[in-house]
C-alpha positions in Angstrom: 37.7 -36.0 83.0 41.3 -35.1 81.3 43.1 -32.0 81.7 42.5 -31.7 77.9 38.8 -32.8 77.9 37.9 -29.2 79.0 35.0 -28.2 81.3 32.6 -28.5 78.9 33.1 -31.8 76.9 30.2 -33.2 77.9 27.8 -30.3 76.6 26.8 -30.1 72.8 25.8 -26.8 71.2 23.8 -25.9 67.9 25.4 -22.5 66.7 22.7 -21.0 64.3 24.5 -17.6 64.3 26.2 -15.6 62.4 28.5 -12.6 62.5 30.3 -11.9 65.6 28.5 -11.7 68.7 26.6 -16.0 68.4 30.0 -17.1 67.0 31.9 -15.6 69.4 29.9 -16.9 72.5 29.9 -20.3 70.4 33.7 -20.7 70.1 34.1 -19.5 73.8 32.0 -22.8 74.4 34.4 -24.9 72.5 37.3 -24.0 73.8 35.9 -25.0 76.8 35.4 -28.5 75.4 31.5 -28.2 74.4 31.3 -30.2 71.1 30.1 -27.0 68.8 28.0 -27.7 65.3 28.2 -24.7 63.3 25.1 -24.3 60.9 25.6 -22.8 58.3 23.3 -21.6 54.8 24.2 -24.2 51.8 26.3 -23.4 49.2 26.9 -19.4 51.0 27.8 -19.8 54.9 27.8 -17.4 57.7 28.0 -13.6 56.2 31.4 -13.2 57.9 32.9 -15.9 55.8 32.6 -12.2 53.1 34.2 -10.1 55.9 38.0 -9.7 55.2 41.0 -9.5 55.5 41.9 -12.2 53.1 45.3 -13.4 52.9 47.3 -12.4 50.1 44.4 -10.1 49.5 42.5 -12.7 48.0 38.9 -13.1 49.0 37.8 -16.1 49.5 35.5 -17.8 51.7 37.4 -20.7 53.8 39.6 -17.6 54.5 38.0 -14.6 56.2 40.4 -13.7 59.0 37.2 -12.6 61.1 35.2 -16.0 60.0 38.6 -18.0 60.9 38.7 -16.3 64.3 35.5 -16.4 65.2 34.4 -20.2 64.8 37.6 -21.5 65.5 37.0 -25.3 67.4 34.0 -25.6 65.9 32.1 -28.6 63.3 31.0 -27.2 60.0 27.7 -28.7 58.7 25.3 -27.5 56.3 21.6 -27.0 56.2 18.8 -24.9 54.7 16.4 -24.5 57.7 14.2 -22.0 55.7 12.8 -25.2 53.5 10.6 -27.2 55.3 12.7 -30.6 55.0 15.7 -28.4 56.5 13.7 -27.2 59.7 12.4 -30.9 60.1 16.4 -31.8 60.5 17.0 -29.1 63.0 14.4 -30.2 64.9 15.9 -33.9 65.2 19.4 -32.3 66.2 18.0 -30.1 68.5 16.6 -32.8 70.9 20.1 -34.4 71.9 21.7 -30.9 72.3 22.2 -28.9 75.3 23.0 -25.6 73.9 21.4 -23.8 70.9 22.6 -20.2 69.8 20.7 -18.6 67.2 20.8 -14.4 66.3 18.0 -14.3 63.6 15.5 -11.4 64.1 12.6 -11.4 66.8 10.2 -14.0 65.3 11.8 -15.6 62.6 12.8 -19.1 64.3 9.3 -18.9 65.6 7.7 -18.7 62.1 10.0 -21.9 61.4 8.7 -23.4 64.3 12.2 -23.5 65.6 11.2 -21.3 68.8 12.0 -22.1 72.1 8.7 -23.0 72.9 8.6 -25.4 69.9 11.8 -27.2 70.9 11.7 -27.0 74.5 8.7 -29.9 74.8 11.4 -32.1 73.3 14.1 -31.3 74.9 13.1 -29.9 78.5 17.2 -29.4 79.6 17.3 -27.2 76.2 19.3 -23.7 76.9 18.0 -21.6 74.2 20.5 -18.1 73.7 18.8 -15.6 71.3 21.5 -12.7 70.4 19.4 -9.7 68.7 20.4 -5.6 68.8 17.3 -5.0 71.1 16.3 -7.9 72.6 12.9 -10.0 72.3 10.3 -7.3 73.7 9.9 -3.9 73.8 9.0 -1.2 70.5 12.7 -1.8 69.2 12.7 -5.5 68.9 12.2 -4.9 65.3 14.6 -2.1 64.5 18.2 -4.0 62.8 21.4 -2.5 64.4 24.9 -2.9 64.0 27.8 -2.4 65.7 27.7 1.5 64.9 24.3 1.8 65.6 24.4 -0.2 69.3 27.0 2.3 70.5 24.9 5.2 69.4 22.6 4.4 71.0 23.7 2.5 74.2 25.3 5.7 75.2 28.6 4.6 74.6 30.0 6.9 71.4 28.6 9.8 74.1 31.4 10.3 76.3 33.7 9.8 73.5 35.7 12.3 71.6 36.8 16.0 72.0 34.1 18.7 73.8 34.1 20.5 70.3 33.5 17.8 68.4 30.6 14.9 66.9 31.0 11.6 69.1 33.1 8.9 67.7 32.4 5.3 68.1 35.1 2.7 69.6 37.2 1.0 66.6 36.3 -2.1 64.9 33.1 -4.2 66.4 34.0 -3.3 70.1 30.4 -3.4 70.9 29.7 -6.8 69.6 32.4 -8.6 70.8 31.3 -7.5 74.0 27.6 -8.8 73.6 29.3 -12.1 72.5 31.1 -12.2 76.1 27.9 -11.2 77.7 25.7 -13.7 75.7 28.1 -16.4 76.9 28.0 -15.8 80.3 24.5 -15.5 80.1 24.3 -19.2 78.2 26.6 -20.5 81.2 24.6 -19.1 83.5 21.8 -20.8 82.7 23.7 -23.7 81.6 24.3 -24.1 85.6 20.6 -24.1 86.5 19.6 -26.2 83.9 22.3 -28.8 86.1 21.2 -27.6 89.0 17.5 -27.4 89.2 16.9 -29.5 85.7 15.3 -27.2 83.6 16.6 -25.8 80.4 15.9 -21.2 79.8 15.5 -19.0 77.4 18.4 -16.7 77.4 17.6 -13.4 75.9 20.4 -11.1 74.6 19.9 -7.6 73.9 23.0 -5.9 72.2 21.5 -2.8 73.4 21.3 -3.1 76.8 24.8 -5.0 77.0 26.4 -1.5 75.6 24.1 0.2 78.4 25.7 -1.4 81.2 29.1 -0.6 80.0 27.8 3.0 80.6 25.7 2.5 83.9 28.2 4.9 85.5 27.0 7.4 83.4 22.9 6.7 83.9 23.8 6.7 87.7 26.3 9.8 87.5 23.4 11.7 86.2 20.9 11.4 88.8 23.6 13.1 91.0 24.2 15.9 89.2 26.9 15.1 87.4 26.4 14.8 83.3 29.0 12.9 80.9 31.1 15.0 78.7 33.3 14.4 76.7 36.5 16.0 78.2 40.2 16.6 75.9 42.6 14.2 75.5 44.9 13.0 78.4 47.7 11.7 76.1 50.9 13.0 75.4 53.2 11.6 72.2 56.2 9.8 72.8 59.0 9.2 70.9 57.6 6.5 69.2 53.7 6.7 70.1 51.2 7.9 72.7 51.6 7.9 76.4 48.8 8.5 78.9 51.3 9.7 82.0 48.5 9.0 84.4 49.8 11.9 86.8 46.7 14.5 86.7 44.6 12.6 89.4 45.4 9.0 90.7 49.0 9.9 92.4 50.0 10.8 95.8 52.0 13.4 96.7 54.6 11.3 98.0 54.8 9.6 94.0 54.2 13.0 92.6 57.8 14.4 94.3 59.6 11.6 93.1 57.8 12.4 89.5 59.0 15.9 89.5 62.5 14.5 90.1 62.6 11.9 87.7 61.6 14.8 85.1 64.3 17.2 86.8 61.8 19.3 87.9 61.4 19.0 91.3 60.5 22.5 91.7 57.2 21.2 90.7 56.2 19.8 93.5 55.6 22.9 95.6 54.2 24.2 92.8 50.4 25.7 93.7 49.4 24.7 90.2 50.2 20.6 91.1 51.1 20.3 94.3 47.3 18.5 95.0 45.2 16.2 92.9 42.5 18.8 92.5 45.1 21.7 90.9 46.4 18.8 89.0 43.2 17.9 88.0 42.4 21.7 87.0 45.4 22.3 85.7 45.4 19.4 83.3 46.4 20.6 80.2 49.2 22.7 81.5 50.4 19.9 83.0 50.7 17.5 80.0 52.4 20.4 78.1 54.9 19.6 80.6 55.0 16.2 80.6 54.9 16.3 77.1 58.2 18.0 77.1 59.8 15.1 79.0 57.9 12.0 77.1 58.9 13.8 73.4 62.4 12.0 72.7 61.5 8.4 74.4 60.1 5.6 73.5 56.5 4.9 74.9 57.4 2.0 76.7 60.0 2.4 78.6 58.3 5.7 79.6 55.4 3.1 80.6 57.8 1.0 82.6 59.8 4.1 84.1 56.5 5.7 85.7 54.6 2.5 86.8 58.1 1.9 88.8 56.8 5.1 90.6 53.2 3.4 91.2 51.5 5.4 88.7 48.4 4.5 86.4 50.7 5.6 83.3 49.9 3.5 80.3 50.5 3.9 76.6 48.7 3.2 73.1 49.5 -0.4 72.1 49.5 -0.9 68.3 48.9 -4.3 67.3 52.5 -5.1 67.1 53.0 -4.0 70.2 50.3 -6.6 71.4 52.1 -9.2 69.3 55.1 -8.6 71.1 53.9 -8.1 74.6 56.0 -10.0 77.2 52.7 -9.7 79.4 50.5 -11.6 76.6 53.4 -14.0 75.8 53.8 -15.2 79.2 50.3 -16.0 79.7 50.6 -17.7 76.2 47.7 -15.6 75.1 48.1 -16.1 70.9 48.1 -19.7 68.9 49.5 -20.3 66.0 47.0 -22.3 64.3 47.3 -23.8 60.5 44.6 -23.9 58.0 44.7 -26.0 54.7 43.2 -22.8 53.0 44.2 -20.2 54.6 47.3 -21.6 55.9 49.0 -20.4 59.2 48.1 -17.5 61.4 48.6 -16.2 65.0 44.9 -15.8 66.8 44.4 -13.9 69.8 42.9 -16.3 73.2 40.5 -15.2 75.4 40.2 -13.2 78.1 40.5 -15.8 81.2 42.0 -18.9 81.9 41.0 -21.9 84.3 42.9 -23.7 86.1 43.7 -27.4 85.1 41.7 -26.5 81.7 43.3 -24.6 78.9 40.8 -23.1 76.4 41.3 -25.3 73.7 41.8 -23.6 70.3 41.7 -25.7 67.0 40.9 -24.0 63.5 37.7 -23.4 62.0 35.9 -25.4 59.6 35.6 -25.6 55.9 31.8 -25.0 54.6 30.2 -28.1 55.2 32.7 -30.5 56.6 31.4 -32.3 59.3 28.0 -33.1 56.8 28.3 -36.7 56.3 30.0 -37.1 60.4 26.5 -35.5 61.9 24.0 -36.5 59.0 25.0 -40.0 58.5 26.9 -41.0 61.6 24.9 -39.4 64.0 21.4 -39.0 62.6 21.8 -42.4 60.7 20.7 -41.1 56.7 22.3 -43.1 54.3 25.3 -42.1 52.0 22.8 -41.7 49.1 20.5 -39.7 51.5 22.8 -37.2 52.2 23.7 -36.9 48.5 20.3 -36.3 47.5 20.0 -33.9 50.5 23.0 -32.2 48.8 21.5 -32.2 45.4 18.4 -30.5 46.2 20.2 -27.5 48.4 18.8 -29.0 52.1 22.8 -28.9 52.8 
């Protein structure tokens, strides 16, 4: 195996999902070097190809920035697998694939006879990853959730926000994103005993309980007496931003001295009020009024830079140009530029890991469709005029 085979390049995958959390786990396989066939509905695609932003501000399908990003390495092909001609096609795929990630409600792919139970017989090996807000049991498995919803209710809006005010979630599709990671390591998981012992699994996702353990703390804090709450904010505004100074708690006294004479206080360090961790802690607010003082007329950063010098947890509030122009992410090469011939060129943010010897691979998404006549013709051997008349009637 090549450096630029990738780990996976001998693994195929069947990516029935849609929206973030199946696509996500799917394009983490392929830029690994798993061969990826994205299935999408004829004629309409996955629902995120709808989600913008649009460049130019221009909706169109082949360029959804969240569609783009989220099946980017991946083959497009196209097939109705609610008629039963369409179903009868998955099927066939389905035998010579390793890897099959579908997110359709409890039951559905069942009623299709596209279960796991209906396609492991054929395909014993098969890893089968089902991604669903509440998993494939239990009296939720039927409830639909989102990425608001998930948070509510996996406890993780909870601790979030000021004491006098209604929980807020996390921004964007935190949530999600995070069942995507935890449904791929949950499909490589399995992916490993299926090469160890021979057998292929069922690997059931439940957004809910991915959210959950996020917030185990909490459910384990609890049985000791102590109950979440949401507590005020720890961050003081900079020059050009937010700063978290990091100094209420997690600094020794020795660091804390050197603090009070970097702010030219040093009279604070004998101070009763924050001469411990404890009166620091209680003392909080007081002590970011101070801090705040200091922080007011310099930029975040360097105020960053300047305090984890002193071995402090200080961090600030990166925007997203500040991630953009992060010497941390650019070393690690962590964004692509990556051209599209609709959408054209963009940067796209990597993953969270790297292996040594095999770079994630990162290749744009496809158009609706593209790969039809490469899988349907080359690989499943229909004719030309087959595939046409498949086309014609709406099977892809």
């Amino acid at each position: 195996m090549t450096e630029q085979d990738g780990v996976l390049s001998d693994i195929t995958v069947l990516d029935l999902s849609e929206g973030v959390s199946g696509p996500l786990c799917a394009k983490l396989l392929a830029g690994m070097g798993a061969e990826v066939i994205k299935v999408e509905r004829p004629h309409v695609g996955d629902e995120s190809r709808n989600a913008g932003p649009f460049p130019n501000d221009d909706p169109h399908p082949e360029a959804s920035a969240a569609y783009l990003f989220l099946n980017m390495g991946k083959k497009g092909i196209t097939l109705d697998i609610e008629a039963d001609t369409g179903s009868s096609i998955l099927r066939r795929l389905a035998r010579d694939v390793d890897i099959l990630i579908e997110s359709h409600a409890p039951g559905v792919m069942e009623s299709r006879a596209l279960g796991y139970s209906d396609l492991e017989p054929n395909n014993p090996g098969l890893v089968y990853t089902s991604i669903t807000p509440f998993g494939q049991t239990g009296p939720y498995r039927d409830y639909k959730g989102g990425d608001l919803i998930i948070q509510a209710v996996g406890a993780l809006m909870h601790p979030i926000g000021l004491p006098n005010k209604e929980p807020i979630k996390v921004g964007g599709s935190a949530a999600l994103h995070s069942v995507g990671m935890s449904a791929f390591s949950g499909t490589m998981m399995a992916l490993y005993v299926r090469d160890v012992e021979g057998y292929g699994q069922h690997v059931d996702v439940s957004a809910m309980q991915t959210v959950t353990v996020t917030q185990i703390h909490a459910s384990i804090h609890h049985q000791f007496g102590r109950i979440p709450t949401r507590r005020e904010s720890t961050l003081v505004e900079a020059a050009d931003g937010w700063v978290n100074p990091g100094l209420e708690i997690g600094v020794q006294e020795d660091t804390w001295k050197k603090v009070c004479d970097l702010i030219g206080l040093p009279e604070l360090a004998d101070d009763q009020a924050f001469n411990t961790r404890e009166a620091r802690r209680t003392n909080q607010q007081d002590l970011l009024a101070i801090i705040g003082n200091w922080v007011a007329s310099q930029p975040k950063e360097q105020i960053y830079h300047t305090l984890q010098g002193l071995r402090t947890i200080a961090g600030y509030v990166a925007t997203v140009k500040d991630l953009r122009n992060s010497e941390q992410l650019q070393y690690r090469e962590f964004f692509k530029t990556i051209d599209h011939p609709v959408a054209g060129k963009a940067v796209y943010p990597g993953v969270p890991f790297s292996i040594d010897n095999n770079p994630m691979t990162q290749s744009r998404a496809p158009l609706l469709g593209e790969h039809n006549l490469e899988i349907y013709r080359d690989r499943l051997g229909y004719s030309g005029e087959e595939v046409g008349r498949l086309r014609s009637t709406g099977i892809v």
